[in-house]
TIVO-273937 format. One record per residue: residue in three letters; x, y, z of N, C-alpha, C, O in turn. Coordinates in steps of 0.02 Angstrom, whole numbers, plus 50000, padded with zeros to 5 digits. Example, Ala and Ser with C-alpha at 12.3 -4.5 7.8 and 13.67 -1.06 7.14 Angstrom:
Ala506604971650390506154977550390506604983550390507124983450423Ser506424988850354506844994750357506455000250394506705005750402
//
This chain:
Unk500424994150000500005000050000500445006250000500955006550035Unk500215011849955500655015549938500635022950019500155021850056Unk500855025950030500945032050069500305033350084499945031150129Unk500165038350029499445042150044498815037250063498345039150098Unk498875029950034498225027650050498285024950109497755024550140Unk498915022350145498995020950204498805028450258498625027450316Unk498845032650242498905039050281497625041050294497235043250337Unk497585038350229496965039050224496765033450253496255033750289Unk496995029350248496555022550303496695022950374496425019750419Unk497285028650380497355029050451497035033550509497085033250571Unk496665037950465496435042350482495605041450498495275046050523Unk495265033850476494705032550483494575029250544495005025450567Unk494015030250576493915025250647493365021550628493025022650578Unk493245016050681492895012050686492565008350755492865006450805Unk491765007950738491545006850805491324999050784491084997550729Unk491464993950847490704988550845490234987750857490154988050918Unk489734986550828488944986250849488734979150858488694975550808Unk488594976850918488334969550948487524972250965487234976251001Unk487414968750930486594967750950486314960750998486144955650969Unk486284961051064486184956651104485394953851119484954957951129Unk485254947251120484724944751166484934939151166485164935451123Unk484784938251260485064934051293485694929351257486104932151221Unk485724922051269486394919951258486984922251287487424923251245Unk487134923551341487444927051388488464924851382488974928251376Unk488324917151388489194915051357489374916151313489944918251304Unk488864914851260489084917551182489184925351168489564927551125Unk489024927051186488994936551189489644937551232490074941551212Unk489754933851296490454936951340491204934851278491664938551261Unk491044925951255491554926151219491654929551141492154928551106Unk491014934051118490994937851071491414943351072491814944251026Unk491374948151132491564952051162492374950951184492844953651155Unk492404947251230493214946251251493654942051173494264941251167Unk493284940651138493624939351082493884949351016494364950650981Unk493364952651030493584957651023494054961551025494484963750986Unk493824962251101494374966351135495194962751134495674966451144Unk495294955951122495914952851130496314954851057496874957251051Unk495884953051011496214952450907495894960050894496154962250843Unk495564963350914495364971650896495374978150914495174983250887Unk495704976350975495714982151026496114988750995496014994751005Unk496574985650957497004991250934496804998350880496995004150878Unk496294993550835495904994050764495294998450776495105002250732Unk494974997850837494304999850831494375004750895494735003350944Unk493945011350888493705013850950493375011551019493575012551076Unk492715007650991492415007051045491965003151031491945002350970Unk491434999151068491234991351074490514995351078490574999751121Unk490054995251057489354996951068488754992851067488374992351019Unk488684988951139488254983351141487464984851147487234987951195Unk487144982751101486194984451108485854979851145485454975851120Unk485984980151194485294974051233484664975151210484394980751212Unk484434970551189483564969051167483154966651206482734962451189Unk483214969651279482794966551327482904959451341482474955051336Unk483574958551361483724952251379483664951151457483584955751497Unk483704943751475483444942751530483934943651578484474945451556Unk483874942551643484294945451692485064942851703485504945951732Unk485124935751671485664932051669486064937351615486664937851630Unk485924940051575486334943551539486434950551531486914953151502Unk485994953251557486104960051575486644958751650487254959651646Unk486414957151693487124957151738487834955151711488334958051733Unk487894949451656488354950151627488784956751604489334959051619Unk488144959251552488314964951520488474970951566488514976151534Unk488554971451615488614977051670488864977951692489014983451716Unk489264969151704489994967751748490574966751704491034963451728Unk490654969651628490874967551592491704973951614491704979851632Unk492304968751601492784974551610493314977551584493914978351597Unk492874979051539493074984451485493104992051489492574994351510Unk493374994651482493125001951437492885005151395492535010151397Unk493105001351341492815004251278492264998451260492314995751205Unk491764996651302491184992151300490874999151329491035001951381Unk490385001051278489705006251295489095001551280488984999451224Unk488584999651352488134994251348487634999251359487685003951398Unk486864997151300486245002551308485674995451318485634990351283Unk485314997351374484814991351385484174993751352483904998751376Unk483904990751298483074993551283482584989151327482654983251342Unk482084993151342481684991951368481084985651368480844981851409Unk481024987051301480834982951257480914980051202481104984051159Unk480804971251171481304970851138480964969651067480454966651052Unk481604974151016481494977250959481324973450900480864973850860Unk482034968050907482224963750848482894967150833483044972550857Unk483434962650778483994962750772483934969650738484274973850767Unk483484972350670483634978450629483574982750689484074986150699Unk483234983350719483134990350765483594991650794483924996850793Unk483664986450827484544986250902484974988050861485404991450889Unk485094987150790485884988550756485674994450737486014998850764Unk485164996950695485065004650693485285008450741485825011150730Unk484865010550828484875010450869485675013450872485825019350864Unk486185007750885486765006850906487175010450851487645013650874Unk487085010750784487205014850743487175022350754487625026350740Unk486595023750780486575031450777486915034250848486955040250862Unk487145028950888487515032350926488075032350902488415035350944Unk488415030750859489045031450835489185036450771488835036850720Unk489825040350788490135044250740490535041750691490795044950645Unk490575035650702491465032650670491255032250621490635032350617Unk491785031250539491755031150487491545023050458491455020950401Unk491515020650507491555012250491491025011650555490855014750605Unk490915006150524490395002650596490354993750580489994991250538Unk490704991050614490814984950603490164981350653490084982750713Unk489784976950619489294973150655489404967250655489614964750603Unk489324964450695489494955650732488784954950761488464959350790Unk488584948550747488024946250795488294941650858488794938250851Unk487954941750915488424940250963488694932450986488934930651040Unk488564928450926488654921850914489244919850879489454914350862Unk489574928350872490114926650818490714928250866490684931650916Unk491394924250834492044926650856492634926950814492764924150761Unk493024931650857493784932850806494374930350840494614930850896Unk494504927750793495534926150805496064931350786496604930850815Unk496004935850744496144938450721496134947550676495674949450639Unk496714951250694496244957750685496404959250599496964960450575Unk495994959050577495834961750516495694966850469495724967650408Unk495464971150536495204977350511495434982350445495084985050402Unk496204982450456496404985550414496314984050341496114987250292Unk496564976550354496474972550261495784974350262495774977150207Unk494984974950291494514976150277494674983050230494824983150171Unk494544990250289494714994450273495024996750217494805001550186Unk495524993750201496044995650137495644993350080495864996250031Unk495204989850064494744987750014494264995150004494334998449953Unk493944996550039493475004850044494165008850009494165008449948Unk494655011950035495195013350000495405013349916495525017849875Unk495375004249913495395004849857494875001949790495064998349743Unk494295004349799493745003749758493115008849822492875007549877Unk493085013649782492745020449825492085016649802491715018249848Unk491795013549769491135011049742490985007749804490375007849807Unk491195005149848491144997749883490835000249959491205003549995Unk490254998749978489724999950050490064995350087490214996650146Unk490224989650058490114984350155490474978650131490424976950072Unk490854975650173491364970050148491174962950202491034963250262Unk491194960950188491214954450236491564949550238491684946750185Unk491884946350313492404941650297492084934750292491544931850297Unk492764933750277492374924550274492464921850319492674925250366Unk492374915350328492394909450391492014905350375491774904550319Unk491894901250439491464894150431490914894350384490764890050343Unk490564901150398489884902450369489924901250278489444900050241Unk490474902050264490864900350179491044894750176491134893750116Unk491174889750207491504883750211491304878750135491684875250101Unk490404880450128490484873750085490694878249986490624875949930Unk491004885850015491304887749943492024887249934492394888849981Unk492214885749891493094884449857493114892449853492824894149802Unk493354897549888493324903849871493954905449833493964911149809Unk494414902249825494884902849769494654900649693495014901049643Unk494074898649694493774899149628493534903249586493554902749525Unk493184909349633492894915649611493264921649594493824922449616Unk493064924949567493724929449529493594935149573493154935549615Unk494064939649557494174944449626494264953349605494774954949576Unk493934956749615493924964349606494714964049612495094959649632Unk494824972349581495834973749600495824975449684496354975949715Unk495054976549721495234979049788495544973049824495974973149868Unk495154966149787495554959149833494684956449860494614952449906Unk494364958149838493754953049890493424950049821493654952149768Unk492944945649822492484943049795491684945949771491174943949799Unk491684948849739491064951949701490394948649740490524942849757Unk489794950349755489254946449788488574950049761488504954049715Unk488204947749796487814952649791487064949049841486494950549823Unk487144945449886486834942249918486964943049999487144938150032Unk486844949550029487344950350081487104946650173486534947550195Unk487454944150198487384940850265487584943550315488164943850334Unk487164945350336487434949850410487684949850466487704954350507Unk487964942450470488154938750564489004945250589489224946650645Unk489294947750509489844949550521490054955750432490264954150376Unk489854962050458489814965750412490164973150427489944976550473Unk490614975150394490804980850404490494988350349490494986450291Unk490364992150352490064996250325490195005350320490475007650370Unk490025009750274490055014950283489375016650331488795014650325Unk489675020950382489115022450432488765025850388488175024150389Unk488935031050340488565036750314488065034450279487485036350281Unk488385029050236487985024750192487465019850210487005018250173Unk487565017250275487085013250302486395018250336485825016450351Unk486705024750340486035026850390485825031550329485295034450338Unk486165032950263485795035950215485175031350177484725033750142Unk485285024050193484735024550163484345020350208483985016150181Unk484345020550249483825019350315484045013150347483595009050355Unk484645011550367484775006250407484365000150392484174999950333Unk484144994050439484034988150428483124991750429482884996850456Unk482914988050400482094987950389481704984450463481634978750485Unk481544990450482481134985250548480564983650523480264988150552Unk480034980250487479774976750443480014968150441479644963550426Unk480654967650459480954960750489480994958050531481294952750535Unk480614961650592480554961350636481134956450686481744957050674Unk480944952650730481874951950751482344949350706482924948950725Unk482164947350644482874943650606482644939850553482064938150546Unk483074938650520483144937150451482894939650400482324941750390Unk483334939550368483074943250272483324951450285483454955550242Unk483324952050355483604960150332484144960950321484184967050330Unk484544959550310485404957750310485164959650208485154964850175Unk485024952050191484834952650135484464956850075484634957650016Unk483814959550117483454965650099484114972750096484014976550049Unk484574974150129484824979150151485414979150093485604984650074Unk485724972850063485994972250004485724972349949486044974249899Unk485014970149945484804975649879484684981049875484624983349818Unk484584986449943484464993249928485364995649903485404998649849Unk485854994449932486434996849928486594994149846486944997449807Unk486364989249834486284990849751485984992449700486204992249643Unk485434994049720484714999449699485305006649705485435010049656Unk485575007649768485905012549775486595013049724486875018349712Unk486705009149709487395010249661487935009149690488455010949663Unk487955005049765488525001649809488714995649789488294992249760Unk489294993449799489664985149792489614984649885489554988549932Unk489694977049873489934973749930489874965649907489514962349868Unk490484964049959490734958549934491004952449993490714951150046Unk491514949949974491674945650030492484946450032492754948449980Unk492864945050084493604946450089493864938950107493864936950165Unk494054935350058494364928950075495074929050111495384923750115Unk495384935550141495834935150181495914935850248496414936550282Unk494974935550269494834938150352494214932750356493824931650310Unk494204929150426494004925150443493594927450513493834930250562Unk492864925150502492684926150570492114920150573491794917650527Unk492114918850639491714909950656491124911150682491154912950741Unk490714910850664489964911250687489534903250699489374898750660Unk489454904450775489154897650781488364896150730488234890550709Unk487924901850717487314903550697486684900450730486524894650745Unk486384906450735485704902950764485944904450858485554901850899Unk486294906650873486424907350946485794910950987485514908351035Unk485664915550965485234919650994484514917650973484074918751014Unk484344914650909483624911650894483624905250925483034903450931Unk483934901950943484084894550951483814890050877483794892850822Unk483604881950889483574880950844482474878250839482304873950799Unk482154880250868481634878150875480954878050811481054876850751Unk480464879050833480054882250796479894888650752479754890050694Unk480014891850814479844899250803480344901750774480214907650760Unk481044899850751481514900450740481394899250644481674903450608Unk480994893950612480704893250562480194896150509480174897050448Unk479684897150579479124901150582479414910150532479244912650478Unk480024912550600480084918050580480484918950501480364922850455Unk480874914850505481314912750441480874914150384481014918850346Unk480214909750372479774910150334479414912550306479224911550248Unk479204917150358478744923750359479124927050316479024928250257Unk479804929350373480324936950316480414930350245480324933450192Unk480504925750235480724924450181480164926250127480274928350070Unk479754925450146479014928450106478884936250094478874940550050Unk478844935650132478844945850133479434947650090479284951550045Unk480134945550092480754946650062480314944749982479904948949962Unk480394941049958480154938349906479564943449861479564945249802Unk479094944849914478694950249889478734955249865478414957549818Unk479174957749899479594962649879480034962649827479854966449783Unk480614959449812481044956849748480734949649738480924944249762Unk480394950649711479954945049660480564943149620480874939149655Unk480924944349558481594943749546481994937549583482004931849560Unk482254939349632482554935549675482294928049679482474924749728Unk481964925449640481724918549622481844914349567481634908649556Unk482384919749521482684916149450483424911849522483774912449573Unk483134907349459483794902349459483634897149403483204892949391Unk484414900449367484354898549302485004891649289485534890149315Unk484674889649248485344882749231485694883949142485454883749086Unk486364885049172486594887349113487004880349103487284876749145Unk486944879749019487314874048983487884877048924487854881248879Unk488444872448952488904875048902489514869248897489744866248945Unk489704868548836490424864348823491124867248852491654864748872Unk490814874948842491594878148860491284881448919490724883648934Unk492054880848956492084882749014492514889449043492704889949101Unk492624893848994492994898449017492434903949005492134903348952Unk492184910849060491914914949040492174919748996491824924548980Unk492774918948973493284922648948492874925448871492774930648841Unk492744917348863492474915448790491734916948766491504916148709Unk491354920048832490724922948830490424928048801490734932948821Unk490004929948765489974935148741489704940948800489274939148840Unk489884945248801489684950048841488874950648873488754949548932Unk488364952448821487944950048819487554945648865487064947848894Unk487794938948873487924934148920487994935248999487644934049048Unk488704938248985488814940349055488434945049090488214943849147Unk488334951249053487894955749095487264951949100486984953449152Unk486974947849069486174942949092486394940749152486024942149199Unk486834937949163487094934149209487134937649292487014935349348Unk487404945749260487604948949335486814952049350486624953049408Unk486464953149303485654952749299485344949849357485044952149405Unk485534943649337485234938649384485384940049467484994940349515Unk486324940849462486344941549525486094947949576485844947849632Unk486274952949535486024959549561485344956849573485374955549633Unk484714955049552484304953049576484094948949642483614949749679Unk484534944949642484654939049711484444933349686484144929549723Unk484604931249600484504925849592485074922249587485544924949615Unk485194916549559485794910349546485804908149472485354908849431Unk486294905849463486584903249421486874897849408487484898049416Unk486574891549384487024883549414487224882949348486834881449303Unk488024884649336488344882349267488444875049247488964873149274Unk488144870049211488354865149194488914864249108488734863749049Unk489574864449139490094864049083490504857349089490424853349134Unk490904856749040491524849749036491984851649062492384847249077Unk492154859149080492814861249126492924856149197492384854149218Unk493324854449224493254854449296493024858149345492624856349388Unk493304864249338493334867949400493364874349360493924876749348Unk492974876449344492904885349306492914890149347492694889449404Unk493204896649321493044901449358492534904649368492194905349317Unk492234908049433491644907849440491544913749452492024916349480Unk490774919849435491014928449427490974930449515491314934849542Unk490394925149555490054927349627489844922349661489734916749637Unk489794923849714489554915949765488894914549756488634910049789Unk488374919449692487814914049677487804910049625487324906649609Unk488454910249588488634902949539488874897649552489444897649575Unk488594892349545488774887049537488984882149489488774882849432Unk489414876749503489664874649425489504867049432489444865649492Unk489444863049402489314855749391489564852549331489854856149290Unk489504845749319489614841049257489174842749207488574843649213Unk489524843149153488964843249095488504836249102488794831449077Unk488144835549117487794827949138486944830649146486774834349192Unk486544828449101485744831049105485614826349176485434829649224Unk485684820649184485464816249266485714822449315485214825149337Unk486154824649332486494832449358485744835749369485354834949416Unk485664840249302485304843249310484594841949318484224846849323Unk484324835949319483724833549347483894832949398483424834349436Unk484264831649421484174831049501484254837949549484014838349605Unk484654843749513484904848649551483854851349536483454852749580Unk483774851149488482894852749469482604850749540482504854749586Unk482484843749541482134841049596482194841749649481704842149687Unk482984842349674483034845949723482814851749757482604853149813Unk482954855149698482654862449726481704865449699481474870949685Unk481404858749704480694860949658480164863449725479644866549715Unk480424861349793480014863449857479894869849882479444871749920Unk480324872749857480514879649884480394885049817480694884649763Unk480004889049831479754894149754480424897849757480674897749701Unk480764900749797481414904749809482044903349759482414906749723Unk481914893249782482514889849744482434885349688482814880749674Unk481694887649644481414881449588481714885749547481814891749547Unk481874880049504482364880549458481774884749397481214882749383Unk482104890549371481544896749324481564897249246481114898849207Unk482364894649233482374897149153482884890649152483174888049200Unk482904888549074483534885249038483904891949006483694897048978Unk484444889949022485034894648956485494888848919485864884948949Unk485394889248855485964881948798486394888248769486114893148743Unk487194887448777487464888648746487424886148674487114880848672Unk487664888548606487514885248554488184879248540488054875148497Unk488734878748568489254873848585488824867748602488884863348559Unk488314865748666488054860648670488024854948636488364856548587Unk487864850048627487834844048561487074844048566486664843648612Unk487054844448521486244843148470485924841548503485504845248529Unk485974834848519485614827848567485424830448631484834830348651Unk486094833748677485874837848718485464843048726485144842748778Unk485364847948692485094853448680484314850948659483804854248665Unk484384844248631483634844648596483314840848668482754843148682Unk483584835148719483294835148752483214842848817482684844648842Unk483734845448827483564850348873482984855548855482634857948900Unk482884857448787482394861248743481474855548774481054858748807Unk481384850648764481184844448761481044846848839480564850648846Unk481434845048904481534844648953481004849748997480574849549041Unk481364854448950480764864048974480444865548950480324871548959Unk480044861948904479524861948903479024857848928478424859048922Unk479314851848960478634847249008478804851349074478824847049118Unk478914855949095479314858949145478794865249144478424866749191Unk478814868149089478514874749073478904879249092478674884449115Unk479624878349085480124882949114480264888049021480104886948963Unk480614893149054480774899649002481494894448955481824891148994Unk481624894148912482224889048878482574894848811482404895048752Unk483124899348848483444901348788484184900148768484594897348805Unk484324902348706484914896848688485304904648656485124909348620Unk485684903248679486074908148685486884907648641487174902248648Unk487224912848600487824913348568488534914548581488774919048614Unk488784910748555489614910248563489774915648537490014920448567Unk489624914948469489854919548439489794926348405490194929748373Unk489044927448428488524933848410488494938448481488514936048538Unk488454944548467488474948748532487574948248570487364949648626Unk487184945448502486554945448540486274938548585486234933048557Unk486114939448653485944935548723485424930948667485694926548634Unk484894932048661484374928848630484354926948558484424930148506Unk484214919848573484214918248497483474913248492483164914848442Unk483344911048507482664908048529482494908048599482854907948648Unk481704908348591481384908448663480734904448646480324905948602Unk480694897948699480204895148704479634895548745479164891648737
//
């Protein structure tokens, strides 16, 4: 990093925002995991109690810190409110949010930071960890700032422009305690004309589900926001199966690709079936597989339960073999799915539509 941009990243602060209910061990080792790998990096620790019960508010009280500022609400909000909330008490240029299930080994901040630095486009970065585990993240190709392009954002562990988060209205309390606002809050920031992405060189471990546990109501709520989410970006329900011989996007026509980032900016997916091994991939909502139609009947069936994750359109490269293409053509239509076949070598996306 050259002078001046080191001099500009040095000059930025940063607060944490923990949004608490109950879970009282998980929150102390959230916290003393902080202060041990972050203390240096960040100003100050800003914990939101959500009307937690007495086992953890005495926690939170006897905690012995300094730069732990603990606010008890009265009543309890849900996760968007408490992080708003905890937001507007802070000045800092950054506002790093952890849910209190999560922990660090490690301080990071800066490699975060230095990404905002270098791509001024970019709202909110997030590291990786367990919560990434079942992605090869050396597969996905990588902005010049160093993170992974997304557009599907998860909130257990998110760093952000404060300005930017409270310009366009923080988390939606409409989500009432949790889920989907994390997600909802990454399509406004790209409605807004923000990136955010993922940083495969910072790691943070989130047990998940700490504070919902794993019960009913824990489903219930999942379901609800997943519906309401949905209602809202209707969109966010393509997931498309793309077929192709070749496996380099290199070889794509443009065309192509922007359909593609289409999709994702939307919050849909993309399951590439090519003969490559292991292709490069543009974002963590692509996926790649065997050119193999049994493959793609099954990735179909798999996902036919869920309206979120039923499989929406065919895309045939024109590379495909005949045989293939005529059954996948064949395929989407006992399906009643959208089936377009798309060019190698023409700049235009559409070439038939069934």
């Amino acid at each position: 990093m050259d002078i001046r941009k080191f001099e500009m990243l040095a000059d930025k602060t940063i607060d944490v925002v923990i949004p608490v209910y109950n879970a009282p061990d998980l929150t102390r080792r959230c916290i003393d995991s902080i202060v041990a790998h972050l203390n240096q990096s960040i100003r100050r620790i800003i914990v939101q109690d959500d009307a937690s019960g007495h086992e953890t508010k005495k926690m939170l009280d006897n905690l012995p810190y300094d730069c732990v500022d603990v606010f008890h609400a009265e009543e309890n909000q849900g996760f968007g409110l408490s992080v708003n909330a905890a937001v507007n008490r802070s000045d800092a240029d950054y506002i790093f949010i952890l849910n209190s299930d999560t922990e660090v080994s490690q301080d990071f901040l800066s490699l975060l930071c230095a990404t905002f630095v270098a791509d001024p486009e970019l709202a909110a970065i997030v590291p990786a960890g367990n919560s990434y585990a079942q992605y090869d993240l050396g597969r996905y190709m990588l902005r010049e700032a160093g993170y992974i392009p997304n557009y599907y954002l998860r909130g257990h562990a998110i760093l952000i422009r404060r300005d930017v988060f409270q310009e366009i209205g923080g988390f939606d309390p409409a989500f009432g305690r949790g889920y989907y606002e994390d997600i909802d809050l990454g399509r406004r920031l790209d409605l807004h004309g923000w990136r955010f992405g993922i940083h495969p060189g910072a790691c943070v471990y989130h047990k998940k589900g700490g504070s919902f546990g794993n019960g009913r109501s824990k489903k219930q709520l999942a379901r609800r926001n997943r519906a309401f989410y949905l209602s809202r970006y209707p969109d966010a329900r393509q997931n498309i199966l793309l077929f192709s011989t070749n496996g380099s996007l290199a070889n794509f026509p443009l065309s192509a690709l922007v359909a593609m980032e289409n999709v994702f900016r939307a919050g849909g997916y993309v399951h590439w079936f090519t003969s490559m091994r292991s292709p490069t991939l543009l974002c963590l909502q692509m996926y790649s597989y065997p050119l193999h139609l049994s493959t793609a009947i099954w990735i179909t069936l798999k996902r036919w339960r869920r309206a979120d994750r039923r499989i929406s359109a065919i895309w045939i490269m024109d590379d495909v073999p005949f045989l293939l293409r005529t059954l996948l053509i064949a395929w989407g239509r006992v399906l009643r799915l959208e089936v377009k076949e798309l060019s190698l070598n023409k700049s235009s996306l559409l070439r038939e539509q069934y």
